[in-house]
TORKOL-4160 file (C-alpha; in steps of 0.2 Angstrom, whole numbers, padded with zeros to 4 digits, m for minus):
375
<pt num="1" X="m0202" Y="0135" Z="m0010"/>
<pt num="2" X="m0183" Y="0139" Z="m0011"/>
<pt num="3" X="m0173" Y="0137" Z="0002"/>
<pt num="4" X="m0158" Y="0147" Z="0004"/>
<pt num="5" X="m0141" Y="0140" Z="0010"/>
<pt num="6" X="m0133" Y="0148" Z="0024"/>
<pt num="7" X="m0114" Y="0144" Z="0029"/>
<pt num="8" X="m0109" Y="0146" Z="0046"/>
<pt num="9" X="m0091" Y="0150" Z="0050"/>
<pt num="10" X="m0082" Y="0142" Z="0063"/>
<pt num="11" X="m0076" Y="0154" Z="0074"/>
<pt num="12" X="m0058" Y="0147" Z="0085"/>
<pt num="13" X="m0060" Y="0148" Z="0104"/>
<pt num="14" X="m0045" Y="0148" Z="0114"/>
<pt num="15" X="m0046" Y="0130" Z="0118"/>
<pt num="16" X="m0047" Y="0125" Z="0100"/>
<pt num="17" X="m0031" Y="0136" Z="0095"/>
<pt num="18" X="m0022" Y="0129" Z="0112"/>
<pt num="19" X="m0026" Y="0110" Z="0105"/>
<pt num="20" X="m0019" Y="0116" Z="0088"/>
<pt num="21" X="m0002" Y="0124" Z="0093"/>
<pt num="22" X="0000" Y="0109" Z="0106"/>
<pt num="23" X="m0004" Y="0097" Z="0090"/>
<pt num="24" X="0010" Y="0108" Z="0079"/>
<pt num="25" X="0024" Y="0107" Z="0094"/>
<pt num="26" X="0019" Y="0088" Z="0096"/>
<pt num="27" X="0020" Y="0084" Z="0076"/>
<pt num="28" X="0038" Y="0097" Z="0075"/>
<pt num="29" X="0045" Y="0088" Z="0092"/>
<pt num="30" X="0040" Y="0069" Z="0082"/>
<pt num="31" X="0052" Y="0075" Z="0065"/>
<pt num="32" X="0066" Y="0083" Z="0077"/>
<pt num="33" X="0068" Y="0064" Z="0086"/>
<pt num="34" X="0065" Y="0057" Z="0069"/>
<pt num="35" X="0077" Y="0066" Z="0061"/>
<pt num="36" X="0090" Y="0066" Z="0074"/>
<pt num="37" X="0086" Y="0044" Z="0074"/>
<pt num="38" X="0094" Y="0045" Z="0056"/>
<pt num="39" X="0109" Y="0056" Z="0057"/>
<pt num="40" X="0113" Y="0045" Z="0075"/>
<pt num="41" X="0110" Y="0029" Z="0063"/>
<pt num="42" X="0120" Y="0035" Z="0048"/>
<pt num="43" X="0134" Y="0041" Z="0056"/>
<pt num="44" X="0135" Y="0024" Z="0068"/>
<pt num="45" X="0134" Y="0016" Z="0052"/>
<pt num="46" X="0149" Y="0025" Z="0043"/>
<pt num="47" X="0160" Y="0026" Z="0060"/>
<pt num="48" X="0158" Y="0008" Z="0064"/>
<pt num="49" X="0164" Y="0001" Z="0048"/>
<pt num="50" X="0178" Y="0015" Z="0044"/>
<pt num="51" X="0191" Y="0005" Z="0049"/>
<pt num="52" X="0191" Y="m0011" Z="0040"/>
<pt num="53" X="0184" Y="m0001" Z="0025"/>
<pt num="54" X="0200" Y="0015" Z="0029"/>
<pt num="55" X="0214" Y="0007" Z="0017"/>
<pt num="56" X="0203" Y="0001" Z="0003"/>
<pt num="57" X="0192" Y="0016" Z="0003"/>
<pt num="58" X="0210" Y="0025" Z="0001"/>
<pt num="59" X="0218" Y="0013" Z="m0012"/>
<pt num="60" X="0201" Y="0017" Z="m0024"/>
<pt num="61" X="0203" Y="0027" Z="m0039"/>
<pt num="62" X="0193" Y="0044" Z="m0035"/>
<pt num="63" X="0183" Y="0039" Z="m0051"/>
<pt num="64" X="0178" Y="0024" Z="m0048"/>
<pt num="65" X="0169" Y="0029" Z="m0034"/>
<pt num="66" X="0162" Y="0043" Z="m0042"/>
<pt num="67" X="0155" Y="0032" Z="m0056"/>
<pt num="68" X="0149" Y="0021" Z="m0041"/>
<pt num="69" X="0138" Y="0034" Z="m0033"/>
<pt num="70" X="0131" Y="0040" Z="m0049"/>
<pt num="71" X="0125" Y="0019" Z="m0054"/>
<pt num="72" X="0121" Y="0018" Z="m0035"/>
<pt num="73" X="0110" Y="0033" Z="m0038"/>
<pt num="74" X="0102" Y="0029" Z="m0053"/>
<pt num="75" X="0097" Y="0012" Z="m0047"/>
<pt num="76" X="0087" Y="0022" Z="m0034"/>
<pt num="77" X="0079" Y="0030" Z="m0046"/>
<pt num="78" X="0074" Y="0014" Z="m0056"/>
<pt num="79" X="0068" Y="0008" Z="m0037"/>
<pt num="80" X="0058" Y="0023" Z="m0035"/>
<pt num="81" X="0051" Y="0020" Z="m0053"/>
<pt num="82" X="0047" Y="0003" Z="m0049"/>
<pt num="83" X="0037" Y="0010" Z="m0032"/>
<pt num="84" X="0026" Y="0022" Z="m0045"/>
<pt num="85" X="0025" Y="0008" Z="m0056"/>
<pt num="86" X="0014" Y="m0002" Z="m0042"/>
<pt num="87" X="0005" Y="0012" Z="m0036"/>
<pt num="88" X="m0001" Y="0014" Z="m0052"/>
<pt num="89" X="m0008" Y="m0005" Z="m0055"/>
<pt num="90" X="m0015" Y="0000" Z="m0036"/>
<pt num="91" X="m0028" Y="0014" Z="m0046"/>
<pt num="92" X="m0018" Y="0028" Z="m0038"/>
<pt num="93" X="m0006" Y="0040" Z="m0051"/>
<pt num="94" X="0008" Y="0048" Z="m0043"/>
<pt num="95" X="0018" Y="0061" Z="m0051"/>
<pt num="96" X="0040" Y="0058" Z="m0053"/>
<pt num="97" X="0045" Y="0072" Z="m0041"/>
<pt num="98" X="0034" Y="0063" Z="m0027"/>
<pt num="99" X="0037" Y="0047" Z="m0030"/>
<pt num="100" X="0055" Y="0051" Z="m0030"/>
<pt num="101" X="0053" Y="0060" Z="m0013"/>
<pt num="102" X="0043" Y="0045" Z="m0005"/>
<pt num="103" X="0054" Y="0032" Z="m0008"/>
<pt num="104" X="0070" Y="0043" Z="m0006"/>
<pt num="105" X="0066" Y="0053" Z="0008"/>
<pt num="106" X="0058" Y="0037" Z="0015"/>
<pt num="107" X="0069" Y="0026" Z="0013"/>
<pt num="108" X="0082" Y="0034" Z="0027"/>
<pt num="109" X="0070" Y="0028" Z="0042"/>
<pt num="110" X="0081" Y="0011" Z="0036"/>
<pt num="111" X="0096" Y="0018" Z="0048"/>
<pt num="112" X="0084" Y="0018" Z="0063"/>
<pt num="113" X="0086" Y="0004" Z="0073"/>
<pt num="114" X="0068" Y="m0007" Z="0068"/>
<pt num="115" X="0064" Y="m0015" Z="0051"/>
<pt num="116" X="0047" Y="m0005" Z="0049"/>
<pt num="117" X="0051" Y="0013" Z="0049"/>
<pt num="118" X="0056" Y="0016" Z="0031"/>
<pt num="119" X="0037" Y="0007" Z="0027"/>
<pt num="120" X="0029" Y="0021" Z="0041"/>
<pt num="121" X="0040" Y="0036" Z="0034"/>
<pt num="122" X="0034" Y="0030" Z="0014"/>
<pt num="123" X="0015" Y="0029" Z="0022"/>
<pt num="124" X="0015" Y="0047" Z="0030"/>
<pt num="125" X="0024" Y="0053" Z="0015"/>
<pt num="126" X="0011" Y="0045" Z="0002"/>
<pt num="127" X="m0001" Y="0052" Z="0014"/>
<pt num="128" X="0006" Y="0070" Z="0009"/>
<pt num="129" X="0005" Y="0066" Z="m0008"/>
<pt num="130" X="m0012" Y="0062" Z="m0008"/>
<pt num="131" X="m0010" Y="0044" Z="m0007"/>
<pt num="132" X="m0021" Y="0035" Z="0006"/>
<pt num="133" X="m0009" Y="0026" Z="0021"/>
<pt num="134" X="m0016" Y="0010" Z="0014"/>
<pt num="135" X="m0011" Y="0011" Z="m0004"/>
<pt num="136" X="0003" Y="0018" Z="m0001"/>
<pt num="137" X="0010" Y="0003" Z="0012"/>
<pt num="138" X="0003" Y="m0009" Z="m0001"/>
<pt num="139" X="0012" Y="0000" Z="m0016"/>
<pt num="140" X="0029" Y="m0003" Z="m0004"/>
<pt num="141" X="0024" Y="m0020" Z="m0003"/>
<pt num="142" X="0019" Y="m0025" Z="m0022"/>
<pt num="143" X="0035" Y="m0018" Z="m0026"/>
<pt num="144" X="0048" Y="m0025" Z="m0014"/>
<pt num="145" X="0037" Y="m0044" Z="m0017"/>
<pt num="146" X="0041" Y="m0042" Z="m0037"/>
<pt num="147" X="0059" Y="m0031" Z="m0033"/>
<pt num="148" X="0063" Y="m0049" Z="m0025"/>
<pt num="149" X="0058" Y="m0058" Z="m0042"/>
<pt num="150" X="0067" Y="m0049" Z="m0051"/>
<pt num="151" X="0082" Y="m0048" Z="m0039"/>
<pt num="152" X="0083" Y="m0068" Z="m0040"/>
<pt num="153" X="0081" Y="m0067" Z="m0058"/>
<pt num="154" X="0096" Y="m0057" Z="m0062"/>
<pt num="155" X="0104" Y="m0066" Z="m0049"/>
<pt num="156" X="0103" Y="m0082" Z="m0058"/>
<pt num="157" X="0121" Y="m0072" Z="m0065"/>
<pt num="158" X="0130" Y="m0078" Z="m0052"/>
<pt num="159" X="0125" Y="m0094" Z="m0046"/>
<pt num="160" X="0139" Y="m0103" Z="m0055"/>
<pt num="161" X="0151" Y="m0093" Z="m0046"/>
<pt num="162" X="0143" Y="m0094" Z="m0030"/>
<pt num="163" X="0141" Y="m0114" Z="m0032"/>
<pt num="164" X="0161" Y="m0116" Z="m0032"/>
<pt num="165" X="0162" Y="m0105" Z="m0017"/>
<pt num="166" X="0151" Y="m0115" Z="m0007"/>
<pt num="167" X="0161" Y="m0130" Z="m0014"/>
<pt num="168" X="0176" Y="m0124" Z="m0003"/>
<pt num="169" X="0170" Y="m0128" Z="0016"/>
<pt num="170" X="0186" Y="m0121" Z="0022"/>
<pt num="171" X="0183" Y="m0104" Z="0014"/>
<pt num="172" X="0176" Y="m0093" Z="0029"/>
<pt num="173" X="0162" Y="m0087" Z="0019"/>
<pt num="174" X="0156" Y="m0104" Z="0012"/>
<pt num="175" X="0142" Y="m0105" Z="0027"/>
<pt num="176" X="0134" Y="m0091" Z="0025"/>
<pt num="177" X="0134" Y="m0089" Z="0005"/>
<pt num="178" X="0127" Y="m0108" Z="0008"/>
<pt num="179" X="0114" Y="m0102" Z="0020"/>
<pt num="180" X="0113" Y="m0087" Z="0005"/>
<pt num="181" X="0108" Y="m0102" Z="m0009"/>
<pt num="182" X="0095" Y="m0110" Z="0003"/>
<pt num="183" X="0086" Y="m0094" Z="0003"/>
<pt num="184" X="0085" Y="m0091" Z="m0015"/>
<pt num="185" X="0082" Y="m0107" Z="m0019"/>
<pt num="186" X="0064" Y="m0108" Z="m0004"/>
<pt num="187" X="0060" Y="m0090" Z="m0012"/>
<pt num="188" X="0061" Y="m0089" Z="m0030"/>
<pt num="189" X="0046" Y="m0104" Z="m0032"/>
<pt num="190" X="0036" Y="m0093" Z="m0019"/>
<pt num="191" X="0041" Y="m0077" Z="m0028"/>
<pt num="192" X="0036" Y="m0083" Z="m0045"/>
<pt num="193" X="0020" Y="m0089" Z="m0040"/>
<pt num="194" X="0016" Y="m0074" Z="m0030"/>
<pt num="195" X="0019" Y="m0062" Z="m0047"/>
<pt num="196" X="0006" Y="m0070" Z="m0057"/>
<pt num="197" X="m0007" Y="m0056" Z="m0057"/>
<pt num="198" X="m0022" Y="m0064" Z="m0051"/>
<pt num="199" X="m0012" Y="m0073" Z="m0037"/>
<pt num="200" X="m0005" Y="m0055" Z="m0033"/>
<pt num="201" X="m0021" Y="m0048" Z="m0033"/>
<pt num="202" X="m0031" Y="m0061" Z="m0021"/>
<pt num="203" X="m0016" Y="m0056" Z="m0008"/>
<pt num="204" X="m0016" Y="m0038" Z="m0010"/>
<pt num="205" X="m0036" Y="m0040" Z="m0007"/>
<pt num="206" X="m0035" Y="m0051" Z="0008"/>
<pt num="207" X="m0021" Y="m0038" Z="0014"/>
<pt num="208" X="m0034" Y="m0023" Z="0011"/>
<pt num="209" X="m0050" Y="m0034" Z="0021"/>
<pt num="210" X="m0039" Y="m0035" Z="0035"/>
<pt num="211" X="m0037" Y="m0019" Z="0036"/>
<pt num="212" X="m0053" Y="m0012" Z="0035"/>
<pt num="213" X="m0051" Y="m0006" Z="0017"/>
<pt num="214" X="m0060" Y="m0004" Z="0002"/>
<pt num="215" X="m0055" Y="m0019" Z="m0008"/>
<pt num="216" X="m0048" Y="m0014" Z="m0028"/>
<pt num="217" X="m0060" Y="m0012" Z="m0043"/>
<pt num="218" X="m0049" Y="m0021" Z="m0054"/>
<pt num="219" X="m0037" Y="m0034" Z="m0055"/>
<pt num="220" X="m0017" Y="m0031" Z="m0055"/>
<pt num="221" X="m0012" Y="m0031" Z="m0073"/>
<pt num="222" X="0003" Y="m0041" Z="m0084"/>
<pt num="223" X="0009" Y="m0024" Z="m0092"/>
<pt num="224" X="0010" Y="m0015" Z="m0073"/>
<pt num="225" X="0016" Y="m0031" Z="m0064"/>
<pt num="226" X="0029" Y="m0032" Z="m0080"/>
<pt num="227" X="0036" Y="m0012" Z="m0076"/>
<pt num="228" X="0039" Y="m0015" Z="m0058"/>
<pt num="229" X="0047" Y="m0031" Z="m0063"/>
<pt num="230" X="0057" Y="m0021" Z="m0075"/>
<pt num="231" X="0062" Y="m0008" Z="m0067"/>
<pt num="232" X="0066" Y="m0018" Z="m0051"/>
<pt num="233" X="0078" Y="m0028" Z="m0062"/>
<pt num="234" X="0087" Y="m0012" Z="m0069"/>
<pt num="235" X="0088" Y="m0005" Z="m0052"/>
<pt num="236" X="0097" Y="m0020" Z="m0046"/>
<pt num="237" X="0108" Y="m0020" Z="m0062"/>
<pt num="238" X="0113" Y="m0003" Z="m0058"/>
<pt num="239" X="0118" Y="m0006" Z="m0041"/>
<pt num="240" X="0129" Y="m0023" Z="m0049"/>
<pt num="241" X="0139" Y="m0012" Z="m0061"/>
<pt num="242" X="0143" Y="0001" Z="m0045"/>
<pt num="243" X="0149" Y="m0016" Z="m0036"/>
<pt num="244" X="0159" Y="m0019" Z="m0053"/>
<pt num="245" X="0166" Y="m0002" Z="m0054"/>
<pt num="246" X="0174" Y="m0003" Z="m0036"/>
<pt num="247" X="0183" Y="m0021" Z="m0042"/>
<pt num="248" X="0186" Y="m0013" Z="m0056"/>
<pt num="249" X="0199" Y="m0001" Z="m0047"/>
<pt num="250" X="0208" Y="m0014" Z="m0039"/>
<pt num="251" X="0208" Y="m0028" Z="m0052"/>
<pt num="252" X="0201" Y="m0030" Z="m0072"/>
<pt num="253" X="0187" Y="m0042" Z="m0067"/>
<pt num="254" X="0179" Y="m0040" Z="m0085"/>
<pt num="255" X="0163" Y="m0042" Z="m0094"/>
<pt num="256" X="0162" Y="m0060" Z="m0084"/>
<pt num="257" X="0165" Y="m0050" Z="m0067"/>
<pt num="258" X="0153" Y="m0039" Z="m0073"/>
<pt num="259" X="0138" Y="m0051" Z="m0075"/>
<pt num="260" X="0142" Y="m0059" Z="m0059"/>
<pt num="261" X="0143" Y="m0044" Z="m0049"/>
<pt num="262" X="0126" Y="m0039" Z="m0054"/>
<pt num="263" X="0119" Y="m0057" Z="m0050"/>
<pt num="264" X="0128" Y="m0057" Z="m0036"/>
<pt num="265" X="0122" Y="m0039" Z="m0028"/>
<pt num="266" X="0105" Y="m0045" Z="m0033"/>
<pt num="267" X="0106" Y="m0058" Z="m0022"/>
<pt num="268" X="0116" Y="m0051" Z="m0008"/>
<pt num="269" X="0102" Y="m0039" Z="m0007"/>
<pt num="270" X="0089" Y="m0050" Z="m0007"/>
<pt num="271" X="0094" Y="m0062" Z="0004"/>
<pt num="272" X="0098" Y="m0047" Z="0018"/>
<pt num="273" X="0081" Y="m0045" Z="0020"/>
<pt num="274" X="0077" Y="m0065" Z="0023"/>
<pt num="275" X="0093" Y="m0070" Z="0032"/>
<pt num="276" X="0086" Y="m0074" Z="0050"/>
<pt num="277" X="0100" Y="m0085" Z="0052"/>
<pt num="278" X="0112" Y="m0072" Z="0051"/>
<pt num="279" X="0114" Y="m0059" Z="0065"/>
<pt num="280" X="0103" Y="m0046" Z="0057"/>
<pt num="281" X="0106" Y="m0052" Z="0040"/>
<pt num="282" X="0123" Y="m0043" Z="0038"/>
<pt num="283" X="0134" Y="m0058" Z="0034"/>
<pt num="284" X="0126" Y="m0065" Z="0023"/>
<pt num="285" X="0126" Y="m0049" Z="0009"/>
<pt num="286" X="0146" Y="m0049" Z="0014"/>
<pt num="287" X="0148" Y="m0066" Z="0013"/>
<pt num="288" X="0139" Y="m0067" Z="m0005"/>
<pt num="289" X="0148" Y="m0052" Z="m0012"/>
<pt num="290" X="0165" Y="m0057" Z="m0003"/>
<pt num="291" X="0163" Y="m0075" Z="m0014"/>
<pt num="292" X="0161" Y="m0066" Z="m0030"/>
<pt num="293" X="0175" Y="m0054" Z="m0031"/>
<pt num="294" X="0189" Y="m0063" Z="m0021"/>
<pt num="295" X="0193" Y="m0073" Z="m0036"/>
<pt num="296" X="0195" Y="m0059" Z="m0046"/>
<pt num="297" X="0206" Y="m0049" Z="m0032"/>
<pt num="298" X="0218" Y="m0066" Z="m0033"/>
<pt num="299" X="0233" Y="m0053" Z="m0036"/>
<pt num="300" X="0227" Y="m0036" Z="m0027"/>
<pt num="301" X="0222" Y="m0043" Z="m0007"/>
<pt num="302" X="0209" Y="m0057" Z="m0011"/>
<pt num="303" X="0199" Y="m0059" Z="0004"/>
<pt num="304" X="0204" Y="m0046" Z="0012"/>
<pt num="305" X="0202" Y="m0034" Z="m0001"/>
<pt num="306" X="0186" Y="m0040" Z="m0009"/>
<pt num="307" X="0180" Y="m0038" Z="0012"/>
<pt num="308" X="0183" Y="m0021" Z="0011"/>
<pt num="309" X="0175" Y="m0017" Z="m0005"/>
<pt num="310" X="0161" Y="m0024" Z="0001"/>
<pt num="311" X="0162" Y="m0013" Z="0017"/>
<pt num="312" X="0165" Y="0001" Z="0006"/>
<pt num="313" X="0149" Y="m0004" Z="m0004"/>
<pt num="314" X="0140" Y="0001" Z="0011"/>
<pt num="315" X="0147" Y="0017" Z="0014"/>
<pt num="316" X="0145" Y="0022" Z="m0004"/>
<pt num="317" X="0124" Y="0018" Z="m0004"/>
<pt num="318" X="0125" Y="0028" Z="0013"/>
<pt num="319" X="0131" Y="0043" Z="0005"/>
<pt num="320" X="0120" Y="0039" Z="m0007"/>
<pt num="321" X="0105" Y="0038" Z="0001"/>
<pt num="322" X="0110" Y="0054" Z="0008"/>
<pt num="323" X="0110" Y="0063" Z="m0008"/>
<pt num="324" X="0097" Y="0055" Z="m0016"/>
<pt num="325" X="0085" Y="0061" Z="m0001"/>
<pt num="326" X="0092" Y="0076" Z="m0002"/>
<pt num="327" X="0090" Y="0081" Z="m0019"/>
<pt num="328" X="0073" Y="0074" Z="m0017"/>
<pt num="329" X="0068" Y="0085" Z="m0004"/>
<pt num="330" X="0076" Y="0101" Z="m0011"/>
<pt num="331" X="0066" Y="0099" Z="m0028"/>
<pt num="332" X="0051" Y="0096" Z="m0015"/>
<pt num="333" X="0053" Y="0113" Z="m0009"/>
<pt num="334" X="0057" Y="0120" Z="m0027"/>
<pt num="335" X="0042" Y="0117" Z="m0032"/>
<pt num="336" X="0032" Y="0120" Z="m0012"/>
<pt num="337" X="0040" Y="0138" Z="m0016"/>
<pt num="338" X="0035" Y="0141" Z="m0034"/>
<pt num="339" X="0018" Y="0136" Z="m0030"/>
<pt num="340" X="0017" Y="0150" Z="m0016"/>
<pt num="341" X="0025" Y="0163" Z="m0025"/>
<pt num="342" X="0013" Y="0160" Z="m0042"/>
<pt num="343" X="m0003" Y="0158" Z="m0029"/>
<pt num="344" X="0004" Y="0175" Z="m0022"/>
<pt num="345" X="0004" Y="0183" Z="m0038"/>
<pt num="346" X="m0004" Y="0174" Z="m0053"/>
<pt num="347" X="m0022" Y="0175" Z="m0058"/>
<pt num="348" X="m0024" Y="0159" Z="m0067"/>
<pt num="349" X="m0018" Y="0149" Z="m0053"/>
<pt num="350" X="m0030" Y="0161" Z="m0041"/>
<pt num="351" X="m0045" Y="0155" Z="m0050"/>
<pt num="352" X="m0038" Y="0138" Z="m0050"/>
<pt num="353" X="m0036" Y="0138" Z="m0031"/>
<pt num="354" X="m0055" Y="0145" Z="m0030"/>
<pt num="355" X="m0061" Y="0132" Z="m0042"/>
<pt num="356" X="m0054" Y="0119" Z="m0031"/>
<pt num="357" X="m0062" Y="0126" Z="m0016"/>
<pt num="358" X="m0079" Y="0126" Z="m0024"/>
<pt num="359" X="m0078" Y="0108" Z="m0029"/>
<pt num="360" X="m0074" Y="0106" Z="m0008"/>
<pt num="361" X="m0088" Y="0114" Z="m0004"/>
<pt num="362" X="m0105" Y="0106" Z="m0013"/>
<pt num="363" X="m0120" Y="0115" Z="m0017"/>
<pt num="364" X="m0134" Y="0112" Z="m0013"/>
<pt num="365" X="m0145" Y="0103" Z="m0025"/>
<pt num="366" X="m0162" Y="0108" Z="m0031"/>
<pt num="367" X="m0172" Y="0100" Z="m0047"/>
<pt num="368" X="m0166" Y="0090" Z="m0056"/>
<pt num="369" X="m0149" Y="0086" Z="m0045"/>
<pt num="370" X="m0160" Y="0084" Z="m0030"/>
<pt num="371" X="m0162" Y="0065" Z="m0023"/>
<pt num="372" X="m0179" Y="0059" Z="m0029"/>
<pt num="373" X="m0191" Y="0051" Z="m0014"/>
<pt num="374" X="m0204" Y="0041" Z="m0015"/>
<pt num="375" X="m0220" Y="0041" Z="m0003"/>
């Protein structure tokens, strides 16, 4: 006897659309104060450091900053490659464009007072994306772990010069770069033992079980524990040669400056995360950066000056992070509008749309497709 499928249409009461007007208010009235959160915190950031940064941020040749932004950029985009790079190993593929805009847009909650609201704004953005919350806070996590092995490996660059700092006890940055050494030096062993695959993997499952998740299928792989490595390390080259750019336009540290303002940054940024000694980690990433490029700023303002490029380092990623998120979010609205007006007018995508739909909605299953009982 054939049965005949009927589908019932949920008809809205008033009480159902109330819920879901007072649900749409609630979720604009959460991005208003979330939005609001970063320009507050952006703009503290920029006002409070604007003058000790004001003269040096002056004396800077216009290029040289210009060429800063662009490697600060780019280094955000090997970061955000780095990010794609774990979610894939994590059985999830994630297209450029929203990968980009998870860790760009994300990334701002940084400025809200509170270390976790970038990791919530990646979460809901993955979640957007197609990316389940879970994945998606363990993609952020996989990368920042190996980000940091490769972060004290390119930092390995600068430890000579960091070494002779610390050797000055009279220096006033020789306690924290110290502190700075301590750190890399409990982290790298833990690091390294933590980016072997099947270590990674064990973690990353016991992560999931408490969670409540469904565990992975499949061990983490060398080749995608090598790409987030690698693109991790570029990243953090990137953001070294913008340090070197802005020392560059006060002094001519050369190739030697170079490869330790790219070890050093590594570690500055590293160590910021980690530096529970400091007050909130901030004088440490100074401290390591100050000790780097004073000897090179011997003739142009030494301490002082190599102080206020590192201030002005700060307000370059701020800018930064400003236009990285929103060029992200523009190309995600590009691409939100192209889809509408194609939906709107073009065929193909119609019967896409309508083949989606019909893989929603399962038949219902007769013969051969049917479950087979016994009894």
């Amino acid at each position: 006897m054939a049965e005949t499928a009927t589908q019932v249409e949920t008809v809205p009461t008033p009480a159902t659309g109330a819920a879901t007007a007072k649900s749409r208010w609630l979720s604009l009235a959460v991005r208003v104060v979330v939005i609001g959160a970063i320009a507050a915190g952006m703009t503290w950031s920029v006002v409070s450091q604007w003058p000790q940064v004001r003269q040096t941020w002056l004396d800077l040749a216009w290029p040289s900053v210009v060429l800063a932004v662009l490697a600060v950029l780019a280094g955000m985009f090997a970061n955000s490659m780095a990010w794609r790079a774990a979610a894939a190993d994590l059985e999830h593929q994630v297209s450029v464009p929203a990968a980009l805009r998870i860790c760009m847009v994300g990334q701002l909650g940084k400025y809200i007072p509170g270390s976790v609201w970038a990791y919530v704004l990646q979460m809901e953005l993955g979640r957007r994306a197609g990316l389940p919350r879970a994945r998606a806070f363990l993609a952020t996590l996989v990368a920042l772990g190996l980000g940091v092995v490769a972060a004290l490996g390119v930092g390995l660059l600068s430890l000579p010069s960091l070494l002779d700092a610390t050797a000055d006890s009279g220096a006033e940055y020789a306690e924290p770069v110290r502190v700075a050494l301590y750190i890399v030096a409990v982290l790298f062993p833990i690091a390294l033992l933590c980016a072997v695959p099947a270590v990674l993997t064990r973690l990353i499952q016991l992560v999931l079980k408490v969670l409540r998740r469904p565990p992975l299928q499949h061990r983490l792989t060398l080749p995608g524990v090598l790409r987030v490595v690698g693109w991790s390390a570029l990243g953090y080259t990137l953001f070294g040669v913008h340090l070197w750019l802005l020392a560059n336009a006060q002094a001519a540290p050369g190739v030697g400056g170079l490869l330790r303002s790219i070890g050093s940054f590594a570690i500055a940024m590293t160590v910021g995360m980690f530096a529970f000694l400091s007050p909130s980690g901030l004088g440490v990433r100074e401290a390591v950066l100050v000790a780097t490029m004073a000897p090179f700023l011997a003739g142009a303002g030494g301490i002082g000056a190599a102080t206020g490029i590192a201030l002005a380092s700060r307000l370059i990623f701020t800018v930064a992070d400003l236009l990285a998120a929103g060029i992200a979010a523009l190309s995600g609205m590009r691409q939100l509008r192209k889809a509408t007006g194609e939906s709107a007018g073009g065929p193909a995508l119609d019967g896409a749309a309508a083949a989606v739909r019909a893989e929603q909605v399962p038949a219902p299953r007769s013969g051969a497709d049917a479950p087979v009982t016994t009894g």
